[in-house]
C-alpha positions, 0 to 999 in steps of 0.5 A, a space after each residue: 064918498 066911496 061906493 063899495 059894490 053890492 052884490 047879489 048872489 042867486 040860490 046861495 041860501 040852502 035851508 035844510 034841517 037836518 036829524 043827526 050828523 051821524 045819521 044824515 050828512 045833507 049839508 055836505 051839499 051845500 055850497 060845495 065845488 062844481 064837479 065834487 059829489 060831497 064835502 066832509 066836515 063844515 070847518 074850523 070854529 073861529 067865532 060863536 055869536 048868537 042873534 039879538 032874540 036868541 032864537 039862533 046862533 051863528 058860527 064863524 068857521 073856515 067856509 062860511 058862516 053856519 047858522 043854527 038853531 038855538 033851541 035844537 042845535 039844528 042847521 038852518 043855513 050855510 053863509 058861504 063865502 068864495 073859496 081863494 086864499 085867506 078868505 076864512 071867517 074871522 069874526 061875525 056881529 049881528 046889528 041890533 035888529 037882528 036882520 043883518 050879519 057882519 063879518 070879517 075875514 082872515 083876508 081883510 075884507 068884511 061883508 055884510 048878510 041878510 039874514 032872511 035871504 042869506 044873501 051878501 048884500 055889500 062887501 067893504 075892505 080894510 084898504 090901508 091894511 096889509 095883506 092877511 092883518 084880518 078883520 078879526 073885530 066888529 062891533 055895530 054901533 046901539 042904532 045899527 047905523 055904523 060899523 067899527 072894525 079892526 086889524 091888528 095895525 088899525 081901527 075903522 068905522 064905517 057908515 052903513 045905508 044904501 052905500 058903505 061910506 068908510 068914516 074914518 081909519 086910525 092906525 094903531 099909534 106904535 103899533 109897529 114899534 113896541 111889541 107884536 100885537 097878537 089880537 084884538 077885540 072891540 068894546 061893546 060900546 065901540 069905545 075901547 080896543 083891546 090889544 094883546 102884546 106877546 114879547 116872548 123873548 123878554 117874557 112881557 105879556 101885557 094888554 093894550 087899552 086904546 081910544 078908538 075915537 083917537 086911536 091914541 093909547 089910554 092904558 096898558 095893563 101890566 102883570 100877567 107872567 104868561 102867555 095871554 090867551 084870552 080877553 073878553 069885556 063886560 056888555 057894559 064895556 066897563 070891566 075887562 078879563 082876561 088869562 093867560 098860561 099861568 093860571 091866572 085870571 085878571 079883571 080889569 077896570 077900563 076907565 081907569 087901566 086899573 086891576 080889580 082882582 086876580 084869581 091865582 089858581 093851582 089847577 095847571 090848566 090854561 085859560 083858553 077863552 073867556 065870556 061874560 054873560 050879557 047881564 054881567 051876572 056870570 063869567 065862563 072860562 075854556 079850559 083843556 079839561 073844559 069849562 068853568 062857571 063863575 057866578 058874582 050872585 053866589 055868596 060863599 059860606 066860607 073864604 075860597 081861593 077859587 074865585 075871581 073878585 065877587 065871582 065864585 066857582 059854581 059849575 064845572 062842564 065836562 065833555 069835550 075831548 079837547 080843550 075848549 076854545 069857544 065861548 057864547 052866552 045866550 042874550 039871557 044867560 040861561 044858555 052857554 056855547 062852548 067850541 072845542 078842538 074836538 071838532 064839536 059845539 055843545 049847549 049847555 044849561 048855566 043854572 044846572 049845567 046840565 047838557 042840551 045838545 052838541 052841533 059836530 063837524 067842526 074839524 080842522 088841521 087834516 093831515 092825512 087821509 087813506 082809503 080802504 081797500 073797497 074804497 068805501 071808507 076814508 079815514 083822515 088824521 086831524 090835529 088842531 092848529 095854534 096851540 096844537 091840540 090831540 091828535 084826532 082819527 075820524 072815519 067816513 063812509 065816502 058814499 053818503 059822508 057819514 062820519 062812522 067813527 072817531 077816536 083820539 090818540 091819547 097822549 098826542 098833544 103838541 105839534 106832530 108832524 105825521 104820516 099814515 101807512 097805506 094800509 091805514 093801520 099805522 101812523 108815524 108822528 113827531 113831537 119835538 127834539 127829535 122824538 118820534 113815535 109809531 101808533 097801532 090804528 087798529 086798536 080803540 083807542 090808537 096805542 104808541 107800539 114804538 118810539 125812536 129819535 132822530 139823533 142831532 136833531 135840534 132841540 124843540 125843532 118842530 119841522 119834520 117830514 115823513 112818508 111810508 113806502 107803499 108796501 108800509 114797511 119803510 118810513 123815511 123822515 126829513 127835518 131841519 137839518 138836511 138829512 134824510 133817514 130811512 127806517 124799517 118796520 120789522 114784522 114786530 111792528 118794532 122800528 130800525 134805523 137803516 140809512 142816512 143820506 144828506 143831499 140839502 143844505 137846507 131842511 127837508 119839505 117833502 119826501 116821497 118812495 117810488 110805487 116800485 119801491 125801489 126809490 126815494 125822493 127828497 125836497 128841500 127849502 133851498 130848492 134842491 130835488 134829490 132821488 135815492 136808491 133805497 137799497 144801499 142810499 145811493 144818489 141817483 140825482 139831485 137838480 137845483 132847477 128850483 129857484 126857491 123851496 120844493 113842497 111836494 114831489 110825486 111819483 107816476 104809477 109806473 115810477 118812471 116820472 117824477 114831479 116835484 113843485 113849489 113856485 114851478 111845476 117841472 116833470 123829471 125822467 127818473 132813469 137819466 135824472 133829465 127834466 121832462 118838460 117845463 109847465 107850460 103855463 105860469 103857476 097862480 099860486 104856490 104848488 102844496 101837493 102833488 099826485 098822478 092819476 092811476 093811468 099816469 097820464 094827468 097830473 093833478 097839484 093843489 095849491 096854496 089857494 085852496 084850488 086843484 089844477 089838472 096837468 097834461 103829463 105828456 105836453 106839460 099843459 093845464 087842463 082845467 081848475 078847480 075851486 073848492 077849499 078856501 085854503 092849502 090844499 094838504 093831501 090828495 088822494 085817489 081812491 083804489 079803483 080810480 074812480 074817485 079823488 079826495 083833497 083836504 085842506 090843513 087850513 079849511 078843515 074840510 074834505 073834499 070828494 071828487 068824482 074824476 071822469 067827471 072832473 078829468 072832462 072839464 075843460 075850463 082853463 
């Protein structure tokens, strides 16, 4: 038997009941890092699942689990998990008494809850499976008594008591050699294993029914001619839905692999998430224009094409911005939970579909952020990850975290590369084959004041870097093809082309101008470091110091330094292009980002961890770390009086607000 350690950790359960998210921001003080003053946001929805009596619901997200109260919408509690890459919640189980969570997480290992302390009671670790394959699955078995989980690659059970004893672990029979397996999803009876399999390239999308008990192969199910999105089984574990990209909804029969009906709709709207309600008696489909009730008690008057086997369209919930990716019905069906990329959560009633409340907060994909001139309000930029979805623009008060405001830019659907001007009024965006487009933020909502293309650009490339000036009125971008564009805004807010320089054999990763405006730096895969003169394009220097690929690069105040990391962190005199000084200390983790504080001398770099390091510029040594985002860390930024520091994560979903005398103070290297 294998003993996996138990562990305790003190005063990790807050309880607080909260309004409002609009009128009180408490839970931003709950489990954040020593040394921030606040967090905004409580991170990406991954996973929804109400406990056993249906007197709460938990929510898987980016930082933990948050559990809420089902009758209000209320937050009771955040299930923190450590912050350290790949340690985002995947998937989460209640067991059948209702008094322990499971969970699993993007990283591989899962824990156990107790949900009246709040506290990890043991942690156990999918040992045969690759780095980052995640626990993304688990099912308790009808006594509580075992646990069954699975990867991507294979299927484990284990015995749960006083230790954790792994039973068994079977590997996925082919699992490496017939197409990619994308996701997976446990029965509720523990029996079957659905695999999604995407082969995009010979445009195969099918699904995999496996005997867990074996892990042998029992069924494949053939004929969707898109790309599979959702599947979702019965509580009985004897039917299995399933859509896809194409309009169509499918059900399945698992003892046999046999189709049951399929639904051919013409609505043009993806199938993004399914769920079947626990009596069997409704299906919900997520949708990008939100949600549709099926219901099999209904008996139509008439023959109609809207309508999955005996399952007849009833109900149509709108309200989300953005597609809904989320779904939970309550034990007794009487109440549904849709997650959107909205950042929201909303509860609905399956007998009227009338709305009962909405839980906020639930951002992911920030991609910018900028202070005001008094420092008191940041506004960040949001864009939901795989499948990208609108482009959101939220904007918080940085002395009580209340979120004032949010808005989304119409039409920005698709993966969009950004980059937002000083001054907060305008942002730069890219969508694919070189179309980039300007957004006037000043307006509600935000409108395109200018579209430009970059020419030569590959098409459907998506890889495209870019940064304004300091004064706004120069944008450079960077993409696959190594060149390096420099544009100028001119006073109609029009967008003219004024240079191109290429220096990188490779794409672009990072580009950044001087505060004097007067330079250009410049990144790429191949580890190339570029710096040009703005005015005409004239190369100052360009090092290949870097071994492997460059991700960020930062001026100091004054312009005279630059700093440039990836797997090293060196420091560049930028009159004579020599290199300062190297690190003094081996890197962790890969460098994400990079920026001086306003006196220039301390450098602070995000990495891919999810953790902020603090450099002494003039020695080159670490001062200190800092933990607080469970992954990349995508921005850094001080406020305009210097006395403030915000980090955020893509990945997390989360902001962070740092108060800097008390964090440049920390000696804990």
């Amino acid at each position: 038997m294998k003993k996996l350690g138990l562990f305790y950790i003190a005063s990790l359960l807050i309880v607080g009941i909260l309004p409002n998210w609009s009128l009180a921001q408490d839970q931003t003080q709950w489990h954040f890092a020593e040394g921030a003053k606040m967090r905004l946001g409580k991170g990406r929805i991954n996973h929804i699942k109400f406990s056993p009596n249906g007197s709460r619901f938990a929510v898987a997200t980016s930082i933990g689990i948050w559990m809420y109260d089902a009758d209000t919408g209320e937050e009771l509690s955040l299930l923190a998990v450590l912050p350290g890459e790949g340690r985002m919640v995947a998937t989460i189980a209640f067991s059948p008494d209702g008094r322990t969570l499971a969970s699993g997480e993007f990283d591989g290992v899962g824990r156990l809850w107790d949900i009246l302390t709040g506290r990890p009671i043991a942690t156990f670790k999918e040992v045969a499976s690759p780095r980052y394959t995640g626990l993304t699955t688990l099912v308790f078995s009808e006594n509580g008594k075992k646990l069954m989980g699975a990867t991507t690659r294979e299927i484990s059970a284990w015995k749960l008591g006083e230790d954790i004893k792994q039973l068994t672990t079977l590997q996925l029979e082919k699992a490496n050699t017939v197409r990619p397996i994308t996701s997976v999803l446990i029965s509720p009876d523990g029996r079957f294993l659905a695999a999604q399999l995407t082969d995009w390239k010979n445009k195969n999308f099918q699904i995999q029914l496996w005997d867990t008990a074996t892990g042998k192969l029992s069924h494949t199910l053939t004929g969707h001619t898109g790309w599979i999105k959702s599947i979702a089984f019965s509580a009985d574990s004897k039917t299995l839905v399933s859509g896809d990209t194409h309009e169509t909804i499918r059900l399945w029969d698992t003892a046999t692999g046999k189709l049951k009906s399929v639904l051919n709709w013409k609505h043009g709207t993806s199938t993004h998430t399914l769920a079947f309600s626990p009596n069997g008696r409704f299906i919900a489909s997520g949708h990008y224009d939100g949600v549709k009730l099926w219901d099999n008690t209904v008996k139509p008057k008439q023959q109609t094409e809207d309508a999955i086997g005996n399952y007849q369209h009833t109900l149509a919930l709108h309200g989300h911005k953005d597609y809904v990716s989320k779904l939970a019905f309550s034990p007794d069906g009487k109440t549904l939970l849709t997650g959107s990329k909205d950042g929201t959560i909303q509860a609905w009633d399956t007998a009227t579909g009338n709305h009962r409340f909405t839980c906020p907060g639930h951002f992911e994909g920030i991609r910018g952020l900028v202070f005001s001139l008094d420092g008191n309000t940041l506004t960040s930029l949001n864009q939901p990850f795989n499948p990208s979805g609108i482009v959101q623009r939220h904007q918080w008060n940085t002395n009580t975290g209340q979120l004032l405001s949010t808005d989304f830019l119409t039409g920005s659907r698709g993966p969009t590369p950004m980059a937002i001007s000083p001054d907060g009024k305008t942002v730069a965006a890219h969508r694919s084959g070189g179309r980039c487009s300007l957004w006037d933020l000043t307006t509600a909502p935000p409108q395109v004041i200018d579209r430009f293309s970059l020419e030569g650009f590959p098409r459907g490339g998506l890889d495209v870097k870019m940064a304004f000036s300091v004064d706004g009125r120069m944008l450079a971008t960077g993409g696959e093809d190594g060149l390096v564009h420099v544009w100028t805004l001119i006073e109609s807010e029009k967008i003219r082309h004024r240079f191109t320089v290429k220096g990188h054999k490779h794409n672009i990763r990072t580009l950044a101008f001087s505060p004097d405006g007067k330079m250009l730096a410049s990144g790429g895969k191949g580890g190339t470091l570029c710096l040009w003169r703005v005015t005409d394009g004239a190369s100052l220097f360009t090092s290949t110091a870097h071994k492997s690929l460059i991700n960020t690069v930062a001026f100091s105040p004054d312009s005279k330094t630059l700093a440039s990391g990836g797997k090293e962190l060196f420091f560049w005199n930028t009159s004579t292009g020599t290199q300062l000084r190297p690190t003094s200390r081996k890197l962790t983790a890969w460098i994400s980002t990079l920026v001086f504080s306003p006196d220039g001398n301390t450098l602070v770099a995000g990495n891919w961890d999810g953790i902020l390091e603090l450099w002494d510029v003039r020695p080159g040594g670490l001062l200190s770390t800092h933990t607080g985002h469970t992954w990349w860390v995508e921005v850094l930024k001080f406020s305009p009086d210097g006395r403030t520091l915000v980090s955020s994560s893509f990945w997390d979903g989360t902001i962070l607000i740092w108060d800097w005398e008390t964090l440049k103070k920390t000696k804990n290297r």
